[in-house]
C-alpha angles and dihedrals in degrees: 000000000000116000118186116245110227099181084093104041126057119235115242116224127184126282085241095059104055081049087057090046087051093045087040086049097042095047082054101048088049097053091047091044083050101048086051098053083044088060096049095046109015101250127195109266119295097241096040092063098046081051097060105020103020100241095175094060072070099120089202150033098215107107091356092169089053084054095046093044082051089044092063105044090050080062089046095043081058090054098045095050093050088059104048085079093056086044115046103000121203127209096282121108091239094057100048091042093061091036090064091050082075141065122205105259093051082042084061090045087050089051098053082049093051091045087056084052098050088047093060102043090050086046085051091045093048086045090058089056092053106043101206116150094201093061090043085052091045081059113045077046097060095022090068100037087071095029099103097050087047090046092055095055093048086050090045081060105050101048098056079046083057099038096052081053097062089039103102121250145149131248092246084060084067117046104082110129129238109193 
């Protein structure tokens, strides 16, 4: 019986697969690279902070702190821009809508939050233009430590913005003008 030598011939494996060794690799390069940098400057737990800002769709460990630190204010930009509308609406459905979800009192609790927001993603946008780890590191650091209070409140918005969606209306409910 004839059995075929591959010690001389490569094996051929699917494009797919060499795609889930680099993703595998590069999974395992980012979390070494991570405990590491915990260990320098005291960062939050590893799995914590995949969990809330997907540090592992990061495509390289170089300047890891400066990828997770742009990891979490995309996730803030996202935020901010949800609540321009409920702050100051512009002539859309969708903007007047919201806006009516509020009073003014919660659209001035809305408006400390988004300030808080802003700060930290001009305090993220200054750091990118000074490239130093340490001060990445400073903010990931206190960043995360309030992340969960800021987080509730986030939550505590969108879901009355949710909420007011699913509340039935008619379209006449919703055509005052703001302008």
């Amino acid at each position: 019986m004839f059995l075929p030598d591959f010690s001389k011939k490569s094996v051929r494996l699917p494009l797919e697969a060499y795609s889930v060794i680099e993703d595998a690799e590069m999974e395992e390069k980012i979390r070494k690279k991570y405990e590491e940098l915990k260990k320098k400057y005291s960062l939050p737990d590893f799995e914590e902070l995949n969990k809330e800002f997907e540090i592992l769709t990061i495509e390289h460990e170089d300047f890891l702190l400066r990828e997770i630190r742009k990891n979490i204010i995309s996730k803030i930009t996202s935020v901010c821009e949800s609540f321009e509308n409920l702050l100051t609406p512009d002539n859309t459905v969708v903007s007047i809508y919201e806006y009516k979800a509020f009073n003014d009192a919660e659209r001035e609790e809305i408006f400390k939050l988004y300030k808080r927001l802003k700060v930290l993603e001009k305090l993220s946008l200054e750091l990118s233009l000074n490239h130093d780890e340490k001060k990445d590191a400073e903010f990931i650091n206190e960043f995360f430590s309030s992340w969960e209070s800021i987080k509730n409140k986030i939550i505590k918005i969108i879901r009355k913005m949710r909420d007011f969606w699913e509340k039935e209306s008619t379209k006449k409910d919703n055509e005052e003008y703001f302008g």
